[in-house]
C-alpha positions as CSV (number, residue, x, y, z in Angstrom):
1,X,92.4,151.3,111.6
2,X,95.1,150.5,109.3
3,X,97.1,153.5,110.3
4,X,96.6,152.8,114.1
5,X,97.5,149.0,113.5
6,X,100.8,150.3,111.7
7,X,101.9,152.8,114.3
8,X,101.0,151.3,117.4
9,X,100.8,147.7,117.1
10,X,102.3,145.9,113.9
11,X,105.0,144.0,115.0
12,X,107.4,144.2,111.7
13,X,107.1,147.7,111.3
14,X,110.5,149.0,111.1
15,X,111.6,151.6,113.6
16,X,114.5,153.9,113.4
17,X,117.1,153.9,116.0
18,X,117.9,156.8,117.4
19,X,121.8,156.0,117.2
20,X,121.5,155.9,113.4
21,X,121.0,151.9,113.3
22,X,119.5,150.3,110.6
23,X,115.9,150.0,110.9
24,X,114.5,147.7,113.4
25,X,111.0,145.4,113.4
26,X,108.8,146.8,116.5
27,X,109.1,143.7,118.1
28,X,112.6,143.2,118.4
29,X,112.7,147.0,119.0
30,X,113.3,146.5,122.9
31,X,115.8,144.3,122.7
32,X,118.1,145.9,120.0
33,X,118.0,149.0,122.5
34,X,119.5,146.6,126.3
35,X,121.9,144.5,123.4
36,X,123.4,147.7,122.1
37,X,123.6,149.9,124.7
38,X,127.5,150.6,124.9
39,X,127.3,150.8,121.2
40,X,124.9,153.5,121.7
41,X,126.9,155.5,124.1
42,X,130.1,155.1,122.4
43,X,128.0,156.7,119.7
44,X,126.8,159.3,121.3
45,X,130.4,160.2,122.5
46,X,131.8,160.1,119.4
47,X,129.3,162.5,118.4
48,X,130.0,164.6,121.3
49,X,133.7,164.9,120.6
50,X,133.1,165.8,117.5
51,X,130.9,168.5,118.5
52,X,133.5,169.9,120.8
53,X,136.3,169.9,118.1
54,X,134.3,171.5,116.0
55,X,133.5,174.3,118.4
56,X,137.2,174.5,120.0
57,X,137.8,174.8,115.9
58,X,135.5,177.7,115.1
59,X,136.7,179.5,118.7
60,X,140.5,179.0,117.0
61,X,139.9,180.4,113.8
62,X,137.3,182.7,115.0
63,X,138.5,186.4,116.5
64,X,134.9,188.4,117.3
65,X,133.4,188.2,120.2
66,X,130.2,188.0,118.4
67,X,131.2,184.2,116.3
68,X,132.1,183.2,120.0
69,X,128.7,184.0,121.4
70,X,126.8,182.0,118.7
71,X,129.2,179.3,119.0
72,X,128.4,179.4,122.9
73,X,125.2,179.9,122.0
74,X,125.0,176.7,119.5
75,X,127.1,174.4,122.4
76,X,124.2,175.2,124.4
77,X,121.3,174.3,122.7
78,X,123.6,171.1,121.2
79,X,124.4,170.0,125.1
80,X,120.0,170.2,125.9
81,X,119.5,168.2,122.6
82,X,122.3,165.8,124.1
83,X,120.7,165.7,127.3
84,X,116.7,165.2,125.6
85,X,118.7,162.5,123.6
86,X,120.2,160.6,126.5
87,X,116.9,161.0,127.9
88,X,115.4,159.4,125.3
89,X,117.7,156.4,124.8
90,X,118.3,155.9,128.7
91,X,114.4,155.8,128.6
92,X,115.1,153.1,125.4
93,X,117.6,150.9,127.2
94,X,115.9,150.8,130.6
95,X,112.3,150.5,129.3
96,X,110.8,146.9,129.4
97,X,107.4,145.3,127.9
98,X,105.8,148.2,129.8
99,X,107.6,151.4,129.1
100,X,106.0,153.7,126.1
101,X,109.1,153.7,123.1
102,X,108.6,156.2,120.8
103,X,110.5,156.7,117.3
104,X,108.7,158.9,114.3
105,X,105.5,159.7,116.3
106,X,105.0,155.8,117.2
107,X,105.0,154.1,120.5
108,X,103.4,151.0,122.1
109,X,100.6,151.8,125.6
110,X,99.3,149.7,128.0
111,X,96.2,148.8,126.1
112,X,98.2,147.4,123.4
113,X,100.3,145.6,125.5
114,X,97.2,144.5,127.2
115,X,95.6,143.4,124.0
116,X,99.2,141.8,123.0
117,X,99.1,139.5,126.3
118,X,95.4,138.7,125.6
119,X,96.0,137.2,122.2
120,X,99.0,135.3,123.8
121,X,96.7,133.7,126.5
122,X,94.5,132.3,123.5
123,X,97.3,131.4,121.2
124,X,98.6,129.7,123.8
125,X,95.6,127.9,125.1
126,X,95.0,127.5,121.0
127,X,98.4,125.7,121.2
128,X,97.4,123.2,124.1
129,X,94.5,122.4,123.0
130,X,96.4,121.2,119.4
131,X,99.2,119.7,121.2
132,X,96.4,117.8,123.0
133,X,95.0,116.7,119.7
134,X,98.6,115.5,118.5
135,X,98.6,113.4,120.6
136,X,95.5,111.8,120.2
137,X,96.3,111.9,116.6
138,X,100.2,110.1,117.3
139,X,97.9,107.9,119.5
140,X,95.6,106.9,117.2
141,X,97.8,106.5,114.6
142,X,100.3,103.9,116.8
143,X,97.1,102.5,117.0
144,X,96.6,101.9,113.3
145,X,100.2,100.9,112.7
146,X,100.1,98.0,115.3
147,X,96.7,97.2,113.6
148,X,98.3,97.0,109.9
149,X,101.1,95.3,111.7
150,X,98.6,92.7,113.1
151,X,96.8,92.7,109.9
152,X,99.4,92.1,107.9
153,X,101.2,89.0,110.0
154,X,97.4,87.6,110.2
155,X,97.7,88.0,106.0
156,X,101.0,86.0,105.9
157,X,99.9,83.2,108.3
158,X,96.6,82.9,106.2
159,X,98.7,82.8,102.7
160,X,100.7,79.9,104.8
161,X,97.7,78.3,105.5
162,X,96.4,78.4,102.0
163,X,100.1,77.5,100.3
164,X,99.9,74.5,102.9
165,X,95.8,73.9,101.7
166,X,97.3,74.2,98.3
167,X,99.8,71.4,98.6
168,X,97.3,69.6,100.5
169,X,94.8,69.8,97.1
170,X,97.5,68.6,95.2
171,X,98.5,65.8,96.8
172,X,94.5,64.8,97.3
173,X,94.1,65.4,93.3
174,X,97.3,63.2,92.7
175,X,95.9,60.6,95.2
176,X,92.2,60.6,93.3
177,X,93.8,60.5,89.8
178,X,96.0,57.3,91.0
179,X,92.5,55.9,92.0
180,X,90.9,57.1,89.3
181,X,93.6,55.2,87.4
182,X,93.1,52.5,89.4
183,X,89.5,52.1,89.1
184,X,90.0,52.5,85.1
185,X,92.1,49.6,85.2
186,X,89.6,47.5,87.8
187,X,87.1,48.5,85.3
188,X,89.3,47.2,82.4
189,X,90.3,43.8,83.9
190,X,86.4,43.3,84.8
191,X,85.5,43.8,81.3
192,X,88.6,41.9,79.6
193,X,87.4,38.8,82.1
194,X,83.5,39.2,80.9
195,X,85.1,39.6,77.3
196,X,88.3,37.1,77.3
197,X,88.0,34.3,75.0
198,X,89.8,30.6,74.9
199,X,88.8,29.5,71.6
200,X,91.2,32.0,69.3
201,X,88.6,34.8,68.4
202,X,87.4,37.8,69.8
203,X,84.1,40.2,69.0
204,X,85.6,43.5,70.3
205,X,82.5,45.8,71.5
206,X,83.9,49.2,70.6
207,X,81.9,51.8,73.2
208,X,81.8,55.3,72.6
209,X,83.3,55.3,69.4
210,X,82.4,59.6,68.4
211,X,84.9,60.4,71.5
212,X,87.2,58.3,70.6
213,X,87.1,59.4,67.0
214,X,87.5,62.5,68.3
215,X,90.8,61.9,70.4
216,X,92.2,60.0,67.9
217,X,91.8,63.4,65.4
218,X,93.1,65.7,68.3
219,X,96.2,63.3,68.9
220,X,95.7,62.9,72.5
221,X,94.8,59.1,72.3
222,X,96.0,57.7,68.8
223,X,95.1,53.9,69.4
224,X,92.9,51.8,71.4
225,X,93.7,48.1,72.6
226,X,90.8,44.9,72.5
227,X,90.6,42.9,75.1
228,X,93.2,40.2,75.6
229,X,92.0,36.5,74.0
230,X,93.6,33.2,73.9
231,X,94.0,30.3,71.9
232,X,93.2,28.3,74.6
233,X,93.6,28.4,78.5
234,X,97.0,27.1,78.0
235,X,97.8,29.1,74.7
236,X,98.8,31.9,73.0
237,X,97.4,35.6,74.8
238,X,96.7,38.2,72.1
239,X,94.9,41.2,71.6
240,X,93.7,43.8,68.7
241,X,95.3,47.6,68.9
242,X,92.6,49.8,66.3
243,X,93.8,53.4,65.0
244,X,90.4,55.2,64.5
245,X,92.1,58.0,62.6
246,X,95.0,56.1,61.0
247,X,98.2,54.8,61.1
248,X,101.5,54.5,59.0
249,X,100.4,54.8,55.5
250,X,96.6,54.7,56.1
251,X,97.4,57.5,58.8
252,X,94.5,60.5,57.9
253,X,92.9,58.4,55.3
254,X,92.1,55.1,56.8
255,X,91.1,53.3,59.4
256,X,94.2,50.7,60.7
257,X,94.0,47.9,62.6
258,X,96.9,45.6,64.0
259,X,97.5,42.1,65.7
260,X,99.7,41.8,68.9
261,X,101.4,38.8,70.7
262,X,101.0,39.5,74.3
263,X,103.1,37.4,77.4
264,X,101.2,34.7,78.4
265,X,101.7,32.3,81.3
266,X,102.6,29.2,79.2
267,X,104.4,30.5,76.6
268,X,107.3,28.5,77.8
269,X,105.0,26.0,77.0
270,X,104.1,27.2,73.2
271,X,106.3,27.0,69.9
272,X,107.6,30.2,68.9
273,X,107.3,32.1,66.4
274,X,103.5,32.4,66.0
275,X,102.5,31.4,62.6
276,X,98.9,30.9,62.4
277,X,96.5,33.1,60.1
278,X,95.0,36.3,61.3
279,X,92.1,38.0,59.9
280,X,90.1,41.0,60.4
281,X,86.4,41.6,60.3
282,X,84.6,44.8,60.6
283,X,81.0,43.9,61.1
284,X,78.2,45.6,59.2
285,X,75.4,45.7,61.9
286,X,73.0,45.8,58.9
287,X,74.6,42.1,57.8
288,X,75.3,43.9,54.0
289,X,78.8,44.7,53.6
290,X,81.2,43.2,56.0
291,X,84.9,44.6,55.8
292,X,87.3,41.6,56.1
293,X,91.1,41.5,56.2
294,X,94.0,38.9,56.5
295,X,97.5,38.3,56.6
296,X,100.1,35.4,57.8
297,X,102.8,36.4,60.0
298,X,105.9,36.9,59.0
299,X,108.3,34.3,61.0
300,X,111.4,35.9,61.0
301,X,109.2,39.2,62.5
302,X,110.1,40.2,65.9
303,X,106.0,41.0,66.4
304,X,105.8,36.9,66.3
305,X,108.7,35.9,68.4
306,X,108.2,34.5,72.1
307,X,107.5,37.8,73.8
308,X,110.0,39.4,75.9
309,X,108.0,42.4,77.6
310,X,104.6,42.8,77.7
311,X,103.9,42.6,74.5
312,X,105.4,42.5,71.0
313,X,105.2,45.3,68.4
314,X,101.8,45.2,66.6
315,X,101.6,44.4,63.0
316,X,98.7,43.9,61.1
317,X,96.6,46.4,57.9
318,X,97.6,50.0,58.1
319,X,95.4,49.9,55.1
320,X,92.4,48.4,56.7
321,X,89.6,50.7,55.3
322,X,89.4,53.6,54.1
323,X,87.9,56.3,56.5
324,X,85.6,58.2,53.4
325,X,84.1,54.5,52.9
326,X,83.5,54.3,56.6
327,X,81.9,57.5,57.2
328,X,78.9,56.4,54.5
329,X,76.2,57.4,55.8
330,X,74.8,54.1,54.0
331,X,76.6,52.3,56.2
332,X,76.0,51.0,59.8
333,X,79.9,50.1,61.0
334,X,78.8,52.4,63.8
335,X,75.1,52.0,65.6
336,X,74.4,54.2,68.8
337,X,78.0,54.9,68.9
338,X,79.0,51.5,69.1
339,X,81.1,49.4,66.8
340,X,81.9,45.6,66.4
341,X,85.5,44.3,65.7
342,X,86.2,40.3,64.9
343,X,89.6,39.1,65.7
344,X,90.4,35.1,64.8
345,X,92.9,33.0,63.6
346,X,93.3,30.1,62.1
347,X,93.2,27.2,64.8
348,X,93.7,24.5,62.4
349,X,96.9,25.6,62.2
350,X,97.8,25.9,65.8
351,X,100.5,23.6,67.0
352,X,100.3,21.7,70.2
353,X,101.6,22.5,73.3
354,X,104.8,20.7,74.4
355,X,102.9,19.5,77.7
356,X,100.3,17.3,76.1
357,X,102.6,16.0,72.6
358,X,103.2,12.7,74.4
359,X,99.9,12.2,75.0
360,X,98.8,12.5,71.5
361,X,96.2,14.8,73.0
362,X,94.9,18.2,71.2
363,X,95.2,21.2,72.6
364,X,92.9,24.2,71.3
């Protein structure tokens, strides 16, 4: 089979021209043969004139009879191998798809070229049918592309949607935490008016005391502020600010507590500076061993003068007690997490208000 397949129908076998060509495939056998056609017979002329020079040569040099017999002799059979060989390539040139060639004992029949235009029906039907599935394939994958494409313009439009919900979030959080603030401060002035005082002392509640202890360790909230108190509806406004871990000197090792002059109402009203005792009390809720402090201020301290902002800079016992000596366990400072501070001062010392000196009137 492999034989018959090489010498009948492989179509890069190489076949050898007749005209002394280089060796062609079988397939492109036909077609060498119509292109080359003068080239063929220009070589078989050549060949011929050659011939007959040689043999008007040998009947020159030649002077027997018998050398010009054989040389008649050999034009003969030369001229019937020219004529089988024009045959043959006249045969060659003029054959088509159809015609038997034949070069070194091969040639191509009818059943080959029958079997030849078989397999071309199917390769071509073989090509249709994947040209058909091509271009269901470029179909489908236009398809997909305007899918992604769709896909991927739905994606941006939802990440604009969620950058807008984003930005929406963030202004809602910023509005709840004003609120929030808001509310803290509500919930401030509601307790500073159930807490306020007129009489020149204050019992500061201290709530939740362990958290912050703990904020005042972690730095985030250092100090806490009492509740403002007065001397009287028309007097002074003041208020306590406590350091739970420290301040100053006493900052890490004790517990400091300071007095501040807020702006009051009437304090066009008072005389400045503020010069009446302070003192400190740090309640032992089992009555044993109250912590007590106090100090007179300083009148040429700017924490005394007539306030000009909210309030003055605090001033008061950086060295109030010492945190080891709070944290006693023998001790009860602190009771279900809740402390007690007492803030006075000294009201027989408090001057009257300009208002009521020409009445002769106290004011307290």
């Amino acid at each position: 089979m492999l034989e018959t397949h090489i010498n009948s129908e492989c179509a890069n076998y190489k076949l050898q021209c007749p005209a002394g060509c280089d060796p062609i495939d079988r397939s492109k056998f036909n077609t060498h043969l119509e292109q080359k056609t003068g080239f063929h017979m220009s070589f078989l002329l050549d060949r011929v004139m050659r011939l007959e020079n040689a043999v008007q040569n040998g009947i020159t040099s030649s002077s027997s009879q018998e050398s010009i017999n054989i040389m008649n002799a050999a034009i003969g059979d030369l001229q019937q191998k020219l004529g089988h060989l024009g045959d043959k390539i006249q045969s060659m040139s003029g054959g088509n798809s159809g015609n038997a060639t034949s070069s070194q004992g091969a040639g191509v029949n009818d059943t080959d070229i029958q079997t030849i235009r078989t397999r071309c029906q199917v390769l071509e039907l073989k090509t249709g049918t994947f040209e058909g599935i091509v271009t269901t394939l470029h179909r489908e994958i236009e398809r997909c592309i305007t899918c992604l494409e769709t896909l991927d313009r739905n994606r941006r439009a939802d990440q604009e949607k969620m950058a807008a919900n984003e930005q929406k979030m963030k202004q809602l959080e910023r509005t709840i935490a004003l609120k929030d603030i808001a509310i803290a401060e509500q919930d401030l002035r509601l307790q500073s008016l159930e807490m306020i005082s007129y009489d020149g002392s204050l019992i500061w509640k201290v709530t939740e005391w362990s958290k912050k202890r703990e904020n005042a360790l972690k730095g985030t909230v250092t100090s806490i502020y009492s509740p403002a108190f007065y001397t009287s509806r028309t007097g002074y406004k003041m208020c306590a600010r406590l350091y739970p871990n420290g301040d100053g000197m006493g900052k890490g090792t004790n517990l400091s507590i300071f007095f501040v002059v807020m702006k009051g109402h009437y304090d066009a009203l008072l005389a400045w500076p503020f010069t009446q005792r302070v003192t400190f009390m740090l309640i032992d809720q089992n009555n044993r061993d109250h912590v007590v402090d106090s100090f007179r201020p300083d009148p040429n301290s700017s924490s005394f003068k007539r306030p000009t902002s909210e309030m003055n800079i605090a001033s008061g016992c950086p060295l109030f007690m010492s945190l080891s000596k709070f944290d006693d366990p023998n001790t009860a400072y602190v009771k279900d997490d809740v402390m007690f501070v007492k803030i006075s001062t000294d009201m027989s010392e408090i001057r009257r208000p300009i208002a009521s000196s020409g009445t002769g009137g106290a004011s307290t």
